[in-house]
Backbone as XML, in Angstrom:
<?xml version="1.0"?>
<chain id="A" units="angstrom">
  <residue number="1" name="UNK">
    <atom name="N" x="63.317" y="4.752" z="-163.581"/>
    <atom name="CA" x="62.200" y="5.087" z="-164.445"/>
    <atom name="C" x="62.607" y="4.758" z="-165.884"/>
  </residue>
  <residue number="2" name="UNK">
    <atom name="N" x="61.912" y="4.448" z="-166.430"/>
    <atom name="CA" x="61.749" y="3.622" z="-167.951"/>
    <atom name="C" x="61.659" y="4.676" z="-168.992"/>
  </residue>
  <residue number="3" name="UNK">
    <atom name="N" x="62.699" y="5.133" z="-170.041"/>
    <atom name="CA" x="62.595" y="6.271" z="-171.150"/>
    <atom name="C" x="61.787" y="6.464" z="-171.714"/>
  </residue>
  <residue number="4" name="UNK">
    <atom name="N" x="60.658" y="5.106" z="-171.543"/>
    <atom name="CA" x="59.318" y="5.622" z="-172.164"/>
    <atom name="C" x="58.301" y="6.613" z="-171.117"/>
  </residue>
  <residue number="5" name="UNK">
    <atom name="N" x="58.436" y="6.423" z="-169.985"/>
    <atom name="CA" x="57.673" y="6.519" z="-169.108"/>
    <atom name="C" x="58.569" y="7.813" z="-168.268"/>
  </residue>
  <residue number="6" name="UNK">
    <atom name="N" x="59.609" y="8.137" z="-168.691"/>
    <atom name="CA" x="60.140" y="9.259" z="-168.566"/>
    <atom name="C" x="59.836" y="10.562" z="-169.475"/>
  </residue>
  <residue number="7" name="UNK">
    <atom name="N" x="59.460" y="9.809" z="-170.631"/>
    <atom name="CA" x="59.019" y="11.020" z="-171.907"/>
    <atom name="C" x="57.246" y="11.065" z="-171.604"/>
  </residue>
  <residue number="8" name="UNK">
    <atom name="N" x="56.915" y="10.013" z="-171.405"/>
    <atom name="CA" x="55.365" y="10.694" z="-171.147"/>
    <atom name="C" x="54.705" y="10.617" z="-169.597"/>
  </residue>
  <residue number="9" name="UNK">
    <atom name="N" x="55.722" y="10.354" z="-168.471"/>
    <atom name="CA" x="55.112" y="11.176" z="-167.542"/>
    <atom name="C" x="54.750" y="12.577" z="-167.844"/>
  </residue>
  <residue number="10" name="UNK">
    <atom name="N" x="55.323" y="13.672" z="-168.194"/>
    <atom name="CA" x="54.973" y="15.160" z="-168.080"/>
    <atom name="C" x="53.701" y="15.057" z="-168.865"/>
  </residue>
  <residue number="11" name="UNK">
    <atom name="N" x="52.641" y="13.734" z="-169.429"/>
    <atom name="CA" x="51.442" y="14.065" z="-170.002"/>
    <atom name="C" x="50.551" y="13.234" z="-169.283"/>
  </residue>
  <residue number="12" name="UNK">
    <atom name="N" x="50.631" y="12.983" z="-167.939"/>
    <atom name="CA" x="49.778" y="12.291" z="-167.277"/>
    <atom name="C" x="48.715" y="12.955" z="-167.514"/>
  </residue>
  <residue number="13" name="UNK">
    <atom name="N" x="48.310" y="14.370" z="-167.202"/>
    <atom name="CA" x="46.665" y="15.114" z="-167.086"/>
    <atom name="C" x="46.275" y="15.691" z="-168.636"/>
  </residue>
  <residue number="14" name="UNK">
    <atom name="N" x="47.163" y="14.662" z="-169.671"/>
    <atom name="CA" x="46.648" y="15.651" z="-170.528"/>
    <atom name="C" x="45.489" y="14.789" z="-170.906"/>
  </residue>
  <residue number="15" name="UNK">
    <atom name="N" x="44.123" y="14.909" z="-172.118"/>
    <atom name="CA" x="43.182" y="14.212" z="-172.522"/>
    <atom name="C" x="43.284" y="13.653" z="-173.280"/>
  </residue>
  <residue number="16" name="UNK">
    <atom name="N" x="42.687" y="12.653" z="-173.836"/>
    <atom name="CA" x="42.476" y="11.637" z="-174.493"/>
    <atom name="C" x="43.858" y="10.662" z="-174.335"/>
  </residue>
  <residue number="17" name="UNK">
    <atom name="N" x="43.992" y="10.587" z="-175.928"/>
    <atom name="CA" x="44.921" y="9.383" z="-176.437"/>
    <atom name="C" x="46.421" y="10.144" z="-176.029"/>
  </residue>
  <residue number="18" name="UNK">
    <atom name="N" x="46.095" y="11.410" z="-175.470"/>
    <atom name="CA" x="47.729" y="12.381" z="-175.639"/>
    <atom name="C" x="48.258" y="12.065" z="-173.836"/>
  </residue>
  <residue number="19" name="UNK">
    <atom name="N" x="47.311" y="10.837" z="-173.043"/>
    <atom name="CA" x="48.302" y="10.651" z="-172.072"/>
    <atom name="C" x="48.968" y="9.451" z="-171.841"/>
  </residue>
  <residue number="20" name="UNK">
    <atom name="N" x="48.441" y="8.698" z="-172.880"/>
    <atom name="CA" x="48.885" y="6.864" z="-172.808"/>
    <atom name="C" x="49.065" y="6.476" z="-174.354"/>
  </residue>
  <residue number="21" name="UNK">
    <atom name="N" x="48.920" y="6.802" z="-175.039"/>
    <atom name="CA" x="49.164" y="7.012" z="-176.204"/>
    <atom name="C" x="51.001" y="7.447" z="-176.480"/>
  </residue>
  <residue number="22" name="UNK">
    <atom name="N" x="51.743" y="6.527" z="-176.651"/>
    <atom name="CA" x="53.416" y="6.899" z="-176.545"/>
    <atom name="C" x="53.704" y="7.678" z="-177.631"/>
  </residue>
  <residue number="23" name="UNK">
    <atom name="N" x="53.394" y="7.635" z="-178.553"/>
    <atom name="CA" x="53.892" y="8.554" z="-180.166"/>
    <atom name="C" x="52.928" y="9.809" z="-179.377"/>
  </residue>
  <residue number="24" name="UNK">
    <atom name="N" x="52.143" y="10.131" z="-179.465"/>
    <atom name="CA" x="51.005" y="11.223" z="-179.467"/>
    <atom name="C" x="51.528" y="11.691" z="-178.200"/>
  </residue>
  <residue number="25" name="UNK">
    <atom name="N" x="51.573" y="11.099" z="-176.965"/>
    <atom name="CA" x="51.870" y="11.809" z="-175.785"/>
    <atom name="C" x="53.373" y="12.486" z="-175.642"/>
  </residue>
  <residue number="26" name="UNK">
    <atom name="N" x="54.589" y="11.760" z="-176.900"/>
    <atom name="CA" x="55.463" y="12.536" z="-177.151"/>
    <atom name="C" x="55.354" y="13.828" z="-177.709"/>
  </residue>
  <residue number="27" name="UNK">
    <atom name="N" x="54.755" y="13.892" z="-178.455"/>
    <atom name="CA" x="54.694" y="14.793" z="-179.608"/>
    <atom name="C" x="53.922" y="15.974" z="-178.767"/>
  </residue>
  <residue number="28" name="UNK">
    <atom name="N" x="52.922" y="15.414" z="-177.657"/>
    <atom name="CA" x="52.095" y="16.308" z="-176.981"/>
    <atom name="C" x="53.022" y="16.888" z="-175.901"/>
  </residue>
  <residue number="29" name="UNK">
    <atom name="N" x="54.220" y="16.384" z="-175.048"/>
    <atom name="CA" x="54.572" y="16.723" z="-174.736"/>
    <atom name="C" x="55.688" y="18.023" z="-174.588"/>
  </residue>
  <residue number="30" name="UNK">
    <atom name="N" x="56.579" y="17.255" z="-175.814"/>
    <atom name="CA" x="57.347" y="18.807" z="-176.346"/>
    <atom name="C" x="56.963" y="20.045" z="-177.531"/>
  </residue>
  <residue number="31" name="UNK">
    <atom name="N" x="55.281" y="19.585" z="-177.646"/>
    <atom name="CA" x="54.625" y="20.736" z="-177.932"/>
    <atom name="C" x="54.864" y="21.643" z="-176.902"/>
  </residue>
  <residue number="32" name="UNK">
    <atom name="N" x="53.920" y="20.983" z="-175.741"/>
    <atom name="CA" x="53.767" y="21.436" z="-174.564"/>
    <atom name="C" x="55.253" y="22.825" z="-173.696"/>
  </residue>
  <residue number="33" name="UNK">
    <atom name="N" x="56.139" y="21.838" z="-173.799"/>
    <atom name="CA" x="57.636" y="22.859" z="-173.505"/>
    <atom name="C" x="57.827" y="23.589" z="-174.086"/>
  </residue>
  <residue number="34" name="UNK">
    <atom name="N" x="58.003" y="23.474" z="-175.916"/>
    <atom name="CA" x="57.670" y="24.768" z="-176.922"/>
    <atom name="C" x="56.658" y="26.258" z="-176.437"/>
  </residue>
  <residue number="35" name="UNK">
    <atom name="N" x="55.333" y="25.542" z="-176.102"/>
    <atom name="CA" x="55.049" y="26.627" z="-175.874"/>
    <atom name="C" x="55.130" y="27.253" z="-174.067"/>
  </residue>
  <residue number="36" name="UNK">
    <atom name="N" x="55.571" y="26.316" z="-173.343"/>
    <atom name="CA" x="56.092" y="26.918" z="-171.967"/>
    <atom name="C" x="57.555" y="27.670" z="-172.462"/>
  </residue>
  <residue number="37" name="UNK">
    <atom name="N" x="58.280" y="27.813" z="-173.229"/>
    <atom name="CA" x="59.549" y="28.222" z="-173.188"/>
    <atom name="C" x="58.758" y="29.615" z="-174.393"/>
  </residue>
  <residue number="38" name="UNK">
    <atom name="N" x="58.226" y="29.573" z="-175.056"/>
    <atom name="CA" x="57.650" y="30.702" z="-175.242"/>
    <atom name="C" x="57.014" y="31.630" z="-174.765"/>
  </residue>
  <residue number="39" name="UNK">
    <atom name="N" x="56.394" y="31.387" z="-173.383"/>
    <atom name="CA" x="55.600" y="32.270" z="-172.904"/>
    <atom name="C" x="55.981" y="32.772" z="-171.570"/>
  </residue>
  <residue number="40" name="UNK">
    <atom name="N" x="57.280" y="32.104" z="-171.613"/>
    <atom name="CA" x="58.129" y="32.614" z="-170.508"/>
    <atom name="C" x="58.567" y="33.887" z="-170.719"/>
  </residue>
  <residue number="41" name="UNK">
    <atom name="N" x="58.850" y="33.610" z="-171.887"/>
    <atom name="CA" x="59.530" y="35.444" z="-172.422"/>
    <atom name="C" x="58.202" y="36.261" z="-173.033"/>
  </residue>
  <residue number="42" name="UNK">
    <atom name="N" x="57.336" y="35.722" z="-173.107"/>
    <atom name="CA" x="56.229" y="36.608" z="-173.733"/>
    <atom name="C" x="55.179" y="37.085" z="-172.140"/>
  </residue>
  <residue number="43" name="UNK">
    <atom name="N" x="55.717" y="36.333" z="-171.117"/>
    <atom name="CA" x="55.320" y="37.461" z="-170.129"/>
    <atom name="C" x="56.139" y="38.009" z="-169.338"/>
  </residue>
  <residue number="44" name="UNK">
    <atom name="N" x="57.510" y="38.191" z="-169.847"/>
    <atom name="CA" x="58.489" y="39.061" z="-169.534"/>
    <atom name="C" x="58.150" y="40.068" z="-169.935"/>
  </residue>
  <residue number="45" name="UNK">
    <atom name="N" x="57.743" y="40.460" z="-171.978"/>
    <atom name="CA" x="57.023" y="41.185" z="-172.552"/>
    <atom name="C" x="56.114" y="42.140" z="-171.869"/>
  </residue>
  <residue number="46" name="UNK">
    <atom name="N" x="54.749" y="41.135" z="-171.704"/>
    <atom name="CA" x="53.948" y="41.933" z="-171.116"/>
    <atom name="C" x="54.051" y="42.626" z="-169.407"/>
  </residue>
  <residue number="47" name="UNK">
    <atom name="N" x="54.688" y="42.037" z="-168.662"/>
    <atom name="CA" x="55.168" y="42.587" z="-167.646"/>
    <atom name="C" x="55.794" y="43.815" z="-167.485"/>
  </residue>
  <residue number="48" name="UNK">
    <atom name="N" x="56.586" y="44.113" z="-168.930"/>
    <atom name="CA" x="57.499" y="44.966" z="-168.904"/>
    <atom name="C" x="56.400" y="46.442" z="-169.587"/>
  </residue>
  <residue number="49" name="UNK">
    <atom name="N" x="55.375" y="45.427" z="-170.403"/>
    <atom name="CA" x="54.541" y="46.791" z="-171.272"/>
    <atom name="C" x="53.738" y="47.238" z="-169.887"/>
  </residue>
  <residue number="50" name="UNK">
    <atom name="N" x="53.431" y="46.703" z="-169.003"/>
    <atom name="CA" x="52.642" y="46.841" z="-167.816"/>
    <atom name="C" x="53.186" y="47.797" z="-167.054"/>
  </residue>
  <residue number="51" name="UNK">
    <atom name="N" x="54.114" y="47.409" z="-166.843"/>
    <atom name="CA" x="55.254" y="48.666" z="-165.866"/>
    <atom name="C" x="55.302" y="50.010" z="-166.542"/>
  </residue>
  <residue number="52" name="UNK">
    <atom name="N" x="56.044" y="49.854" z="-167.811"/>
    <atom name="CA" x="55.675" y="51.202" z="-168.680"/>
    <atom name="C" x="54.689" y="51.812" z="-168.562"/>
  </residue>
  <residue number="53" name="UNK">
    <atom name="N" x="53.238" y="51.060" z="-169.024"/>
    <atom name="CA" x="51.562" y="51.967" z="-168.552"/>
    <atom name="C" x="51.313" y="52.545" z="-167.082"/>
  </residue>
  <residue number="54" name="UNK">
    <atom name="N" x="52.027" y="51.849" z="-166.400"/>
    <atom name="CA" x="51.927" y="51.928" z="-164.533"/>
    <atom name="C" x="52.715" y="53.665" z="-164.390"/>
  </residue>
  <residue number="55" name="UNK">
    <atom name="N" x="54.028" y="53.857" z="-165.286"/>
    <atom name="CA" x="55.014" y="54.719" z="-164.734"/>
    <atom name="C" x="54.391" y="56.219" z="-165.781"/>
  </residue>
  <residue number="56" name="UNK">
    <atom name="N" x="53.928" y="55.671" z="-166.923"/>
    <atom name="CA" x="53.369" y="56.771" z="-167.650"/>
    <atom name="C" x="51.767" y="57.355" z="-166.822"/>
  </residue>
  <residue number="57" name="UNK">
    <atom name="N" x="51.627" y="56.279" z="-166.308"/>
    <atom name="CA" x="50.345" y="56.912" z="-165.900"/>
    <atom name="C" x="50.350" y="57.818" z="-164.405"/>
  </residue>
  <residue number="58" name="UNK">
    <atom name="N" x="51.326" y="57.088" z="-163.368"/>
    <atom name="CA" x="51.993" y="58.032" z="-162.528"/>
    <atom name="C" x="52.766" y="59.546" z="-162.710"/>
  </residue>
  <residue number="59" name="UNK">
    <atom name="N" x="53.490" y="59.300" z="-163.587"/>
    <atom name="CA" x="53.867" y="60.955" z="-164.272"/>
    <atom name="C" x="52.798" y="61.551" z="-164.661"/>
  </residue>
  <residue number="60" name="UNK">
    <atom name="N" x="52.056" y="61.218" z="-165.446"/>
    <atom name="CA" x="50.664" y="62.024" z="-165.819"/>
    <atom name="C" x="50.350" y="62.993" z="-164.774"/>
  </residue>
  <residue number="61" name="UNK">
    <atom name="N" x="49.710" y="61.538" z="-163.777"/>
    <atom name="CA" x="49.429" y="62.090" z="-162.087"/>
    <atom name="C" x="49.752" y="63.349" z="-161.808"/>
  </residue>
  <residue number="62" name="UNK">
    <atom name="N" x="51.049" y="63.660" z="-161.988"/>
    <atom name="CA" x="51.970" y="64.547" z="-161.302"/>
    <atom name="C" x="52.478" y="65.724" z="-162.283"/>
  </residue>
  <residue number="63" name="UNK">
    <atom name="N" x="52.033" y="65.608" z="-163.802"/>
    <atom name="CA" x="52.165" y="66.566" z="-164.875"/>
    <atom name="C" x="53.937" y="66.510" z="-165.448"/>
  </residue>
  <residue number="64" name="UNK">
    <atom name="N" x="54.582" y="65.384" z="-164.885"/>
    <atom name="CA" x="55.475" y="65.106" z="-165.681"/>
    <atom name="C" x="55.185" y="64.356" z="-167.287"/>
  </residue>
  <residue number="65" name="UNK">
    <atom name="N" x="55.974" y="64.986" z="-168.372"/>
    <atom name="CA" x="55.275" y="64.805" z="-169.714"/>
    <atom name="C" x="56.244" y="63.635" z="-170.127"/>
  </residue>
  <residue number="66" name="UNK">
    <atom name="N" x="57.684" y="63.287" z="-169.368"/>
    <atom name="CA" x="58.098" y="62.081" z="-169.885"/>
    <atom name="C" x="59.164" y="61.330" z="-168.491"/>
  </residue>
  <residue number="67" name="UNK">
    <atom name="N" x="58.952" y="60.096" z="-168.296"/>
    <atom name="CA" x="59.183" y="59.462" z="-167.405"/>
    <atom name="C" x="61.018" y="59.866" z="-167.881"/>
  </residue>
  <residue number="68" name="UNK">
    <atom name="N" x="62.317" y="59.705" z="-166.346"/>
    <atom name="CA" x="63.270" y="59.378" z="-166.676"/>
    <atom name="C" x="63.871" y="58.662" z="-165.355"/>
  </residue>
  <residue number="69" name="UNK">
    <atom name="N" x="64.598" y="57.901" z="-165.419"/>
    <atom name="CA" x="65.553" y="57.235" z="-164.269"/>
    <atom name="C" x="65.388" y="58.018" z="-163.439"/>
  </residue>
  <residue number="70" name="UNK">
    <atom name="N" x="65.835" y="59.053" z="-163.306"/>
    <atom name="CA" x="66.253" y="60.307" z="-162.407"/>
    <atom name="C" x="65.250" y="61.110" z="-161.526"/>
  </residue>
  <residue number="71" name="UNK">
    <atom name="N" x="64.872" y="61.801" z="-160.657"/>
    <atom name="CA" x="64.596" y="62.551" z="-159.780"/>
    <atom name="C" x="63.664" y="63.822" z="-161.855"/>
  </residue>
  <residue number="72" name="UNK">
    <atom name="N" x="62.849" y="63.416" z="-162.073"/>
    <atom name="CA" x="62.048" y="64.469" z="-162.698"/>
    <atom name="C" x="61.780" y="65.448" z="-162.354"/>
  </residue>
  <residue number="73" name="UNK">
    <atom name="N" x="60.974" y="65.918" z="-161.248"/>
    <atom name="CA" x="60.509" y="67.005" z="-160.273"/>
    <atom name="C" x="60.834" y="67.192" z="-158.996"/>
  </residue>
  <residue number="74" name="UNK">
    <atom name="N" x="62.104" y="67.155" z="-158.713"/>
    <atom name="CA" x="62.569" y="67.356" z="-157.360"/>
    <atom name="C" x="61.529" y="68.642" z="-156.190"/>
  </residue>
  <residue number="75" name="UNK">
    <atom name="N" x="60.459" y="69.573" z="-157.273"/>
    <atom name="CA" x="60.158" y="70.309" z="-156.436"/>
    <atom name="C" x="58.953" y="69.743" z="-155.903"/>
  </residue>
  <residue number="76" name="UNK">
    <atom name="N" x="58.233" y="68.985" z="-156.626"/>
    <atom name="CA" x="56.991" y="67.967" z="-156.162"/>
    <atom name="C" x="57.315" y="66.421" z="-155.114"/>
  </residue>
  <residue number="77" name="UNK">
    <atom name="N" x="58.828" y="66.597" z="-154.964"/>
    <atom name="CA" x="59.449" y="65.069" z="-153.980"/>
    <atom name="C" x="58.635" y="64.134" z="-154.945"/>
  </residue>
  <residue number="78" name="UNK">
    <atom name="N" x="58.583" y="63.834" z="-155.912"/>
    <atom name="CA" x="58.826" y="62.704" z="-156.631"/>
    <atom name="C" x="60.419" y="62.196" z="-157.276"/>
  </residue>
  <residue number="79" name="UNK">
    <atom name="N" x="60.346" y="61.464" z="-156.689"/>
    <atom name="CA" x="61.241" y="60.070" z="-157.463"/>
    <atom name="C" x="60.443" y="58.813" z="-157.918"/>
  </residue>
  <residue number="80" name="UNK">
    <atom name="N" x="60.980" y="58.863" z="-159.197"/>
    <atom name="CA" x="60.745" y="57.642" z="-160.306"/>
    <atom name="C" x="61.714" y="56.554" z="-160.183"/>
  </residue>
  <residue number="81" name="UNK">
    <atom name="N" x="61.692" y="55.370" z="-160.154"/>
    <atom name="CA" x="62.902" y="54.614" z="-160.670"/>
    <atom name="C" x="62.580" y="53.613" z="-160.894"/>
  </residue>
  <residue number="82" name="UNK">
    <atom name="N" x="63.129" y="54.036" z="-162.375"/>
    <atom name="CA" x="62.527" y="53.082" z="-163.606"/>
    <atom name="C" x="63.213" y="51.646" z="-163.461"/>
  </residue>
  <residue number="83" name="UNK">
    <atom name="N" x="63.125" y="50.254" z="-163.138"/>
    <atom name="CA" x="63.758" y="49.517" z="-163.208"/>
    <atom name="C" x="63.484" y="48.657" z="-164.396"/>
  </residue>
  <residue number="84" name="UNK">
    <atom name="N" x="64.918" y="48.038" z="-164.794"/>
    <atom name="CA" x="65.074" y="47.182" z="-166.548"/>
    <atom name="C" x="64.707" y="46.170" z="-166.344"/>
  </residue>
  <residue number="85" name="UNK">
    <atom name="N" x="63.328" y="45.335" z="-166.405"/>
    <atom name="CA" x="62.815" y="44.271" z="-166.285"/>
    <atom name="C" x="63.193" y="43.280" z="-167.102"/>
  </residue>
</chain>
């Protein structure tokens, strides 16, 4: 495969001039990774704020007032376990 045609395969589906277009389909491309390598960790983020709302809202449930690793209410047989996403 040809270094040109190695840098703008990854813009075959994009539109217009940004898939055959060699300057533009570069430039479109490692836009493109910029923001895939950003939003990799920005839905680590939200995954993690998700879990938090999920575990606060289960304690609620159950009248525990703050989530912990540990066995909270052993007299209600709840176990929590919080895992570090």
């Amino acid at each position: 495969m040809a270094l040109t045609q190695r840098r703008t395969h990854p813009a075959q589906g994009f539109r217009g001039r940004a898939n055959n277009c060699i300057s533009i389909a570069r430039n479109k491309v490692e836009k493109a990774l910029q923001y895939a390598y950003r939003d990799r960790r920005n839905k680590k983020r939200d995954m993690r704020a998700l879990w938090i709302q999920r575990i606060n809202a289960g304690s609620k449930e159950y009248g525990v007032s703050s989530p912990t690793p540990t066995c909270p209410a052993a007299s209600l047989d709840l176990c929590m376990i919080v895992v570090t996403l």
